[in-house]
C-alpha positions as CSV (number, residue, x, y, z in Angstrom):
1,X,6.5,-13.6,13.3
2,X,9.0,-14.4,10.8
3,X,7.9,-11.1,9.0
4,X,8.6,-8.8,12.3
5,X,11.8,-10.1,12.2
6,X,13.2,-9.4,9.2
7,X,11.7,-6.1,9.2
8,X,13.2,-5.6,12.8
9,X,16.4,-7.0,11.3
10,X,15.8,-4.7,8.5
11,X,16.0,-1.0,11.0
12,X,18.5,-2.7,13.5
13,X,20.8,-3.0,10.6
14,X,20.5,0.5,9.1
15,X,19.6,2.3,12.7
16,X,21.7,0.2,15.1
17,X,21.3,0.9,18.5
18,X,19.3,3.6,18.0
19,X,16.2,1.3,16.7
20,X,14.2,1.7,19.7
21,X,14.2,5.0,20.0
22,X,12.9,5.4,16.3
23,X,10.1,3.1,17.6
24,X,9.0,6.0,20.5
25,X,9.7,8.7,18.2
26,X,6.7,7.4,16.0
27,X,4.7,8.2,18.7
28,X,0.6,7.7,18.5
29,X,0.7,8.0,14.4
30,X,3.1,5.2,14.5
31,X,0.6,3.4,16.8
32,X,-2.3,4.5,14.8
33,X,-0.3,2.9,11.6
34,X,0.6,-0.9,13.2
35,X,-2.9,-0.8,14.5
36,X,-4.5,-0.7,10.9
37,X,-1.6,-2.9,9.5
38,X,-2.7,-5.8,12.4
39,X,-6.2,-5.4,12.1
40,X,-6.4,-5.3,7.9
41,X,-4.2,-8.5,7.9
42,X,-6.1,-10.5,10.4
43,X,-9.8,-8.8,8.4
44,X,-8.2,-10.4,5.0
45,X,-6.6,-13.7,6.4
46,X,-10.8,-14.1,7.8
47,X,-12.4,-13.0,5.2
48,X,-10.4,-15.5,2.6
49,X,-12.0,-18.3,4.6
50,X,-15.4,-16.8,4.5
51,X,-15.8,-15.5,1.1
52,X,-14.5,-16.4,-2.2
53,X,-11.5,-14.5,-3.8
54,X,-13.4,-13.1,-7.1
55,X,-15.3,-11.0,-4.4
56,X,-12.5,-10.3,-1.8
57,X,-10.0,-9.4,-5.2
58,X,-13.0,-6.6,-6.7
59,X,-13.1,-4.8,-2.4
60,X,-9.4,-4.9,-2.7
61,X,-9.3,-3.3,-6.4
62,X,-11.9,-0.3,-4.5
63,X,-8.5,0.8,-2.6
64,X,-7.7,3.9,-4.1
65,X,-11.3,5.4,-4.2
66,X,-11.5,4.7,-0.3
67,X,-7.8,6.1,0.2
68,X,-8.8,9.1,-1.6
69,X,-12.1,9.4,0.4
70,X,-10.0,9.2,3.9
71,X,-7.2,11.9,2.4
72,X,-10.3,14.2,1.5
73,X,-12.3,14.1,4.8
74,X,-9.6,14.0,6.9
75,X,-6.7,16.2,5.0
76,X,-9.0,18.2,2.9
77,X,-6.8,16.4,-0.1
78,X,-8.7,16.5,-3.3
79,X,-7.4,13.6,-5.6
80,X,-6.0,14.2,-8.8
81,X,-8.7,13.3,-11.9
82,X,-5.9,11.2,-13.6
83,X,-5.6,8.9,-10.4
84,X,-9.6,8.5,-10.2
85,X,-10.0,7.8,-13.5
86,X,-6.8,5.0,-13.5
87,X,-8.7,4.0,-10.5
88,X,-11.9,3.6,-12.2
89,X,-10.0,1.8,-15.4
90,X,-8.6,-0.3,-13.2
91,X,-11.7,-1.7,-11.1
92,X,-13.0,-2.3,-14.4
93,X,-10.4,-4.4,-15.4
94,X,-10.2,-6.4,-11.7
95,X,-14.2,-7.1,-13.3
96,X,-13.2,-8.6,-16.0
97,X,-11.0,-10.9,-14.3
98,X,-13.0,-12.2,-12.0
99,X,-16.0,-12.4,-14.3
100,X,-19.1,-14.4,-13.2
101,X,-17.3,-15.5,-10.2
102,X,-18.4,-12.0,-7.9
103,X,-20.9,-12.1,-6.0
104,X,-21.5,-15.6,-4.8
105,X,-19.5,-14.8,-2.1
106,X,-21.1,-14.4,1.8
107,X,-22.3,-10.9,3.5
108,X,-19.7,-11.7,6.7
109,X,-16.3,-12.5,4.9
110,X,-16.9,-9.2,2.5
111,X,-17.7,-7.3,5.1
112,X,-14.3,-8.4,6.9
113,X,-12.6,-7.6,3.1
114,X,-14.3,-4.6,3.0
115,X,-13.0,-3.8,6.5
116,X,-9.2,-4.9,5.8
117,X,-9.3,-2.6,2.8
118,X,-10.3,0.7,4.5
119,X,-7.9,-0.1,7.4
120,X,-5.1,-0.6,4.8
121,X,-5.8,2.6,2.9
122,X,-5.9,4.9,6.4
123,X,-2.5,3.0,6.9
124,X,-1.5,4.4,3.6
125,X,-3.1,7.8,4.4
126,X,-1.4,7.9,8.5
127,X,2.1,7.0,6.7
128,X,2.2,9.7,4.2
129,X,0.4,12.9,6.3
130,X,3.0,11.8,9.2
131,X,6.0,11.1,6.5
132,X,8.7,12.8,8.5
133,X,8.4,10.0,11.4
134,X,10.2,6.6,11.5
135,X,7.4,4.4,10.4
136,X,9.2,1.2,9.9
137,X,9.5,0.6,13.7
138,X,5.9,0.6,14.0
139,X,5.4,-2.2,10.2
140,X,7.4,-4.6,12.6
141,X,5.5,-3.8,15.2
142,X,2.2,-5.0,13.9
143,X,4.0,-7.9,12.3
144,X,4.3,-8.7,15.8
145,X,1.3,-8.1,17.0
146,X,-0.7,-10.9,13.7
147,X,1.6,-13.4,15.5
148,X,0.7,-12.5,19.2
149,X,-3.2,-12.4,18.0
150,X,-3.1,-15.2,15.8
151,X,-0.9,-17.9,18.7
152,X,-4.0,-18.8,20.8
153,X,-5.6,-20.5,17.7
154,X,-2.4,-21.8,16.6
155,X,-0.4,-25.1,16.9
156,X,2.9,-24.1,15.8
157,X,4.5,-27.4,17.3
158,X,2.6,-29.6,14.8
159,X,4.9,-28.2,11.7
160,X,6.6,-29.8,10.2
161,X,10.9,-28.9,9.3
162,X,9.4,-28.4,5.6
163,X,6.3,-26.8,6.4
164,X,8.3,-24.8,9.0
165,X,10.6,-23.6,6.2
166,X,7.9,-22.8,3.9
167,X,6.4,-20.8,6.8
168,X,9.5,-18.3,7.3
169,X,10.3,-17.9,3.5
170,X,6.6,-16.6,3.6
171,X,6.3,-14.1,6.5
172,X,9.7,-13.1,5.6
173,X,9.7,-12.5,1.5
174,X,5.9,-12.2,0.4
175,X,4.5,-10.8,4.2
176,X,8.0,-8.6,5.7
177,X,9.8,-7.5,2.4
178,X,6.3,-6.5,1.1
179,X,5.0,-4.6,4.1
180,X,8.3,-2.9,4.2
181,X,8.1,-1.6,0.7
182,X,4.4,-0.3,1.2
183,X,5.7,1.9,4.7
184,X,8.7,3.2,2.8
185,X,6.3,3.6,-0.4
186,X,3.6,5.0,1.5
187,X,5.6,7.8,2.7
188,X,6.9,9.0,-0.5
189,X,3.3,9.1,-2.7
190,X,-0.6,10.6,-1.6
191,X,-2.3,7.4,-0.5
192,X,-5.2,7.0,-3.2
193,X,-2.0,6.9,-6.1
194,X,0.4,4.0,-3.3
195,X,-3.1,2.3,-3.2
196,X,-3.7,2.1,-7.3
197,X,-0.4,1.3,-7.7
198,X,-0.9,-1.4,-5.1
199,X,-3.4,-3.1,-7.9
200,X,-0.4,-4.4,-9.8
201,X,-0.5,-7.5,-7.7
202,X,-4.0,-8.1,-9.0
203,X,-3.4,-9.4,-12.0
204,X,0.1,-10.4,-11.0
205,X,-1.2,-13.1,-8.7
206,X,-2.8,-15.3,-10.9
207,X,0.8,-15.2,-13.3
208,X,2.6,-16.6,-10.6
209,X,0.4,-19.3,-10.3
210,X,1.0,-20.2,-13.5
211,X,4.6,-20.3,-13.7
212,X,4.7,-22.1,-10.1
213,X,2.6,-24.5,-10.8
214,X,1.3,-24.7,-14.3
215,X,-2.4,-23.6,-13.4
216,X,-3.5,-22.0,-16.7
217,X,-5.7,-19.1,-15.8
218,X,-9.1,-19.0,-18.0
219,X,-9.5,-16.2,-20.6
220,X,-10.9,-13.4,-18.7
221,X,-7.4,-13.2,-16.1
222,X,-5.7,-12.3,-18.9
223,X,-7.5,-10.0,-20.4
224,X,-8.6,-8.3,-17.2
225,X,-4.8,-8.1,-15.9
226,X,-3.6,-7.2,-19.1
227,X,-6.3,-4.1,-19.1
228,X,-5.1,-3.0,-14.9
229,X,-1.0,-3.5,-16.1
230,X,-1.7,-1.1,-19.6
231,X,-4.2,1.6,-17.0
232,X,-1.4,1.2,-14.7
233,X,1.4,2.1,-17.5
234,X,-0.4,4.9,-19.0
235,X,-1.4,6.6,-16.3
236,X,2.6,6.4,-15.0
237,X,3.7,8.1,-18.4
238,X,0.4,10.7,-18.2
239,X,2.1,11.8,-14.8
240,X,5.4,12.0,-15.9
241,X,4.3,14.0,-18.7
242,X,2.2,16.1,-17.1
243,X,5.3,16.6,-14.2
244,X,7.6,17.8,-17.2
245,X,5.5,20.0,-19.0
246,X,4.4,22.1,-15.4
247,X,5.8,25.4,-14.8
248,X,8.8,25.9,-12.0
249,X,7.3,27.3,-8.9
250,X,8.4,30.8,-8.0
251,X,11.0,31.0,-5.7
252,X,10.6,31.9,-2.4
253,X,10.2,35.1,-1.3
254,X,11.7,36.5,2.0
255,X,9.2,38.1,4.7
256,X,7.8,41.7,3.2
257,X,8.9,41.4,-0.3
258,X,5.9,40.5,-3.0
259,X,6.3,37.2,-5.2
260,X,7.0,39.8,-8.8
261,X,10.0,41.9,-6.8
262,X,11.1,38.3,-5.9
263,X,11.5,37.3,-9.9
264,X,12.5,40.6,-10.7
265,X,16.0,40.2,-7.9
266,X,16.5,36.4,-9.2
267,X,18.8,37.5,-12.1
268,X,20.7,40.0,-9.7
269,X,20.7,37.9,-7.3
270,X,22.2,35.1,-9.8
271,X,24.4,37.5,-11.4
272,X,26.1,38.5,-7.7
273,X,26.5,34.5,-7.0
């Protein structure tokens, strides 16, 4: 709830009045997005009870291989190599962290972690093929829709003013400001790359237990985040790199007129400007 609000707050403040009518003009993409958001929230709030987290953290770190699979059959999109292999690097890391603890974990919550995780990545594939609509209309939207699914097993009037405020600084900062950043994010990058770059929080979790509450993680976190944040890193600077060193794209050429007469008018054509 607390999450669809600031969210909500969030459009109303930049769009105004005209909030609602960004939440029609998303149309059935925008439906097709909340729907996966709801449905892989309530799959991983489930499948935390029924499994353990070394086995529900590895399905999540399998993100970008599934987002790339969904981009390929459904947009044709071939992933980049550098993304797969980051990917790859990066799973093998999420390994490490967990260690001996995968696998001990039962058939029905990874199945529902399993579930939550392809119904993120089509989320992440939906936002970027429709990237010209309004999708943040819809993120509050499914925000909603956890709360409206979630009240009929809830007791909401047995929290306490603490607990209570606990509650909103949660769906507000950790649930709302982070599903608003992966929309806006989603939008602006393919989805197998939002999804590998998602893996930060892998090995960023266990850290912030730590300095919260003085929870030493063992060995293995450690080296198994430190191996996903360094994958992560270098595969940031190869891109960069690799954006820098590629050759401009021709310029446009108008209707009749080949690509080589094109370069061949661009100096005139500067020269006359």
């Amino acid at each position: 709830m607390f999450g669809g609000l600031f969210i909500a707050a969030c459009v109303a403040w930049r769009h105004g009045r005209a909030s609602l009518a960004l939440l029609r003009a998303a149309g059935l993409p925008g439906l097709a997005a909340a729907a996966c958001s709801t449905l892989g929230t309530i799959c991983l709030l489930h499948a935390l009870h029924l499994t353990t987290v070394a086995d529900v953290t590895i399905i999540c770190a399998t993100a970008p291989f599934v987002a790339a699979g969904i981009a390929w059959l459904w947009l044709r999109e071939r992933p980049g190599r550098a993304t797969l292999c980051a990917a790859g690097l990066a799973l093998g890391g999420v390994l490490v962290m967990t260690g001996g603890a995968a696998g001990s974990g039962r058939v029905a919550g990874n199945a529902l972690a399993l579930g939550m995780t392809v119904l993120i990545a089509a989320m992440m594939v939906i936002i970027r093929h429709h990237r010209a609509l309004p999708m943040l209309p819809a993120a509050s939207l499914s925000a909603f829709a956890c709360a409206a699914l979630a009240l009929p097993f809830a007791d909401p009037f047995r929290v306490t003013l603490p607990e209570f405020l606990g509650l909103a600084a949660f769906g507000a900062v950790q649930f709302g400001l982070g599903l608003l950043l992966l929309t806006l994010g989603s939008r602006l990058l393919p989805g197998p790359r939002a999804a590998l770059l998602g893996n930060v929080e892998l090995p960023l979790a266990p850290l912030w237990v730590w300095l919260a509450f003085g929870s030493v993680p063992p060995e293995g976190i450690w080296i198994g985040g430190a191996i996903v944040a360094l994958d992560l890193e270098a595969g940031e600077r190869a891109r960069r790199r690799d954006a820098a060193m590629a050759p401009p794209h021709p310029p446009a050429s108008a209707p009749g007129v080949t690509p080589s007469a094109a370069r061949k008018a661009a100096p005139k054509a500067c020269a006359l400007a």
